[in-house]
NUTOR-853986 format. One record per residue (C-alpha): residue in three letters; x, y, z. Coordinates in pm, 1 decimal. Each point is the difference from the previous one (the first is absolute). Layout:
<recs>
code = Ala | X = X | Y = Y | Z = Z
...
</recs>
This chain:
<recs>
code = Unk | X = 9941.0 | Y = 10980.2 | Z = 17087.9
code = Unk | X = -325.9 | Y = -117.7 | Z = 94.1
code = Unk | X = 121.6 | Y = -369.1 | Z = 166.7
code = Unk | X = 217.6 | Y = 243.6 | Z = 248.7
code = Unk | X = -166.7 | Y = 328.2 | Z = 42.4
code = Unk | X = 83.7 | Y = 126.2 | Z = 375.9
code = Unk | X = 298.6 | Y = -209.3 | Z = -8.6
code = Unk | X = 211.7 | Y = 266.8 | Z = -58.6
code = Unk | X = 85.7 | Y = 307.0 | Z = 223.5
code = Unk | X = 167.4 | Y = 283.0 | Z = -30.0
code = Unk | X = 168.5 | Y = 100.6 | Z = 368.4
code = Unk | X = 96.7 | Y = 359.8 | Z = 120.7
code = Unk | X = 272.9 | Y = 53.3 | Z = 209.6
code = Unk | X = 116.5 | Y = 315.5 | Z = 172.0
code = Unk | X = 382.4 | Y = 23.5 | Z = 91.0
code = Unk | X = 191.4 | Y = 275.6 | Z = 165.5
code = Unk | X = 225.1 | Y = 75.1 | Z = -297.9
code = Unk | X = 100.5 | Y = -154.6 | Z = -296.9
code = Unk | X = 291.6 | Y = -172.4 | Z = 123.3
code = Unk | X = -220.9 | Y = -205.0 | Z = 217.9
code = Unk | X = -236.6 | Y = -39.3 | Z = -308.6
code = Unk | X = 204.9 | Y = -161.4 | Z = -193.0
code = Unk | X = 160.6 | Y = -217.9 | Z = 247.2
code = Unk | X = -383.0 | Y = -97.1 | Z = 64.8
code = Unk | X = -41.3 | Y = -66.0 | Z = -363.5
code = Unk | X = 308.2 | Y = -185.6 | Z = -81.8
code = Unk | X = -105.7 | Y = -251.6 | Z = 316.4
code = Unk | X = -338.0 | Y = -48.7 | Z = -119.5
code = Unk | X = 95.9 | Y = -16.9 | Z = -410.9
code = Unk | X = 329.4 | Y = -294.9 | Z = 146.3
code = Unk | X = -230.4 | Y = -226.2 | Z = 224.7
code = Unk | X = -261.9 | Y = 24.0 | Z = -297.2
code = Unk | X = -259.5 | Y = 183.2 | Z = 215.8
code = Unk | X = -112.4 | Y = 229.8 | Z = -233.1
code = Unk | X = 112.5 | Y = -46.6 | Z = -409.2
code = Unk | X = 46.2 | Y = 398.3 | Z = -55.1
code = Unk | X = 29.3 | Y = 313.8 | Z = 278.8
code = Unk | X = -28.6 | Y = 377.9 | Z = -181.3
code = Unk | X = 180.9 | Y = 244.2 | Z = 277.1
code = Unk | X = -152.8 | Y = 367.2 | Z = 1.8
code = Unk | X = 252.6 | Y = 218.4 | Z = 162.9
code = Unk | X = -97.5 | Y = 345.8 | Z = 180.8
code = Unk | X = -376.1 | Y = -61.7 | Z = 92.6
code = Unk | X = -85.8 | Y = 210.1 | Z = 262.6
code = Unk | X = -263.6 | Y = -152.5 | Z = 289.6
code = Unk | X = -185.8 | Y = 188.9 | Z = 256.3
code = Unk | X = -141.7 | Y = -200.6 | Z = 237.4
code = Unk | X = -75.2 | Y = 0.5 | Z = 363.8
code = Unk | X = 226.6 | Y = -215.6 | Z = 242.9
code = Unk | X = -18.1 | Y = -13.5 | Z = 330.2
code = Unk | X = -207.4 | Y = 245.1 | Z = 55.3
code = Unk | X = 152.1 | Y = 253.6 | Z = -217.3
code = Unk | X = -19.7 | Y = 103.8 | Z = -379.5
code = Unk | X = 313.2 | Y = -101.7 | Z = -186.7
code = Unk | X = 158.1 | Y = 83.5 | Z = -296.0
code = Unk | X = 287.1 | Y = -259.6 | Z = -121.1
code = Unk | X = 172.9 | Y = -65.8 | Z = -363.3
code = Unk | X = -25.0 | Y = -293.9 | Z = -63.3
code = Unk | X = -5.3 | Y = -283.3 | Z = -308.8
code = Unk | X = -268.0 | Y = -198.0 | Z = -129.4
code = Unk | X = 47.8 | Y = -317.0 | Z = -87.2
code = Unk | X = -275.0 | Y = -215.4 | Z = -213.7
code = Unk | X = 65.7 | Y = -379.5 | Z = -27.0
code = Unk | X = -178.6 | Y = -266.5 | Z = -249.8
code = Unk | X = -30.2 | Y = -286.7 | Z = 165.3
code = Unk | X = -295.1 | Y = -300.0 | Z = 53.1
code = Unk | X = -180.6 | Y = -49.1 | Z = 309.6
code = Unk | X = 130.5 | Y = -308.1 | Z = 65.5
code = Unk | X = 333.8 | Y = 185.0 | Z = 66.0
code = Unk | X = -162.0 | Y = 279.4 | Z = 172.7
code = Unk | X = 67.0 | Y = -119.2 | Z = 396.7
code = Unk | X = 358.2 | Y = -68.5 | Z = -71.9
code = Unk | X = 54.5 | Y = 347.1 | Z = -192.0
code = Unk | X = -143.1 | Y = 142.0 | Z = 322.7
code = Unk | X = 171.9 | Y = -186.0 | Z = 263.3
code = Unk | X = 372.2 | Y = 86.2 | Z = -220.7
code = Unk | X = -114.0 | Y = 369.4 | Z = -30.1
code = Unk | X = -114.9 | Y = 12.5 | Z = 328.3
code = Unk | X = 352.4 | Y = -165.9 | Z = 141.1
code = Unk | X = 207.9 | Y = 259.9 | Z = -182.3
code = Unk | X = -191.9 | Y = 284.7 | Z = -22.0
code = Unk | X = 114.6 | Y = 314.1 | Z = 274.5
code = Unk | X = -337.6 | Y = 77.2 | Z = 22.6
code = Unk | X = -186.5 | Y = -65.1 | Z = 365.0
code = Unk | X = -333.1 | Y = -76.8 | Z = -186.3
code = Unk | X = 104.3 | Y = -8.9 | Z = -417.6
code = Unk | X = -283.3 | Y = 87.2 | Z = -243.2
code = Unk | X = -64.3 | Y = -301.8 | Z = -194.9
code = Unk | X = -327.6 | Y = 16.5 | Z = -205.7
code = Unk | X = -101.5 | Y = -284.1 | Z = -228.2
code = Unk | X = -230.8 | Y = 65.7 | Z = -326.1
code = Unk | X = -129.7 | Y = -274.9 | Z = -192.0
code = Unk | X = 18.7 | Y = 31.7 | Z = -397.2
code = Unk | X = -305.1 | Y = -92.9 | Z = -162.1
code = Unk | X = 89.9 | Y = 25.0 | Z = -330.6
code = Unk | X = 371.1 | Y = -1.0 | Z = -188.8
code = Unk | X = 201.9 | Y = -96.2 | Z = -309.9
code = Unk | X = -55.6 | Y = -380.1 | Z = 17.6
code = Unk | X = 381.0 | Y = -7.3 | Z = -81.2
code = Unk | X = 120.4 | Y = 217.9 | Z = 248.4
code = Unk | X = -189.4 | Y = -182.1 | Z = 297.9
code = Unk | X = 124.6 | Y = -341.4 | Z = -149.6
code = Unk | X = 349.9 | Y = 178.6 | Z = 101.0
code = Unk | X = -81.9 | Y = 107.3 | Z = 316.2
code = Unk | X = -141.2 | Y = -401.3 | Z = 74.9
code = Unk | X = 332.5 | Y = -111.0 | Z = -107.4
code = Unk | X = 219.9 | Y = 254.0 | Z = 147.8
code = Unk | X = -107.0 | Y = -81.4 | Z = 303.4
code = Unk | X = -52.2 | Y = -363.3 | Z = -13.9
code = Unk | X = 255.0 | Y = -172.3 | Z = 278.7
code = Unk | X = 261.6 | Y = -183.9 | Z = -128.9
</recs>
């Protein structure tokens, strides 16, 4: 994976539910923004919002995608998500299954 390393990136998203997660997901996955989404159900956040600490259920979703597909994930996310301000936190990958990041490249690949 050497020829790509920090290519790849591995994006969490926070959604109010997991109805909304997996309408997320099945966006991103059709318009080949990301090649695989894993939904975790149930997570529990505390943060502070406005000025007040929160506590929300919510589900966690964590997309494979490539960076050159990262502003348009963000920009379809952002457009559907119910969220004021979505969390939408990009990691890269510096190391993975050669196989499994040749995937991702061609999973989302535009075409």
């Amino acid at each position: 994976m050497k020829k790509s390393a920090g290519k790849f990136l591995i994006v969490l998203v926070m959604a109010s539910g997991r109805k909304e997660a997996e309408r997320l997901g099945q966006a991103v996955v059709k318009e080949k923004l990301a090649a695989c989404v894993n939904i975790l159900s149930a997570v529990t956040s505390i943060f502070r919002w406005q000025g007040k600490v929160q506590r929300s259920r919510e589900a966690l979703l964590i997309l494979k995608t490539t960076e050159g597909r990262y502003l348009a994930l963000e920009r379809l996310i952002r457009s559907m998500h119910s969220y004021e301000v979505p969390e939408i936190i990009a990691l890269r990958i510096e190391k993975g299954l050669r196989q499994y990041t040749a995937w991702v490249e061609q999973e989302t690949t535009r075409g």
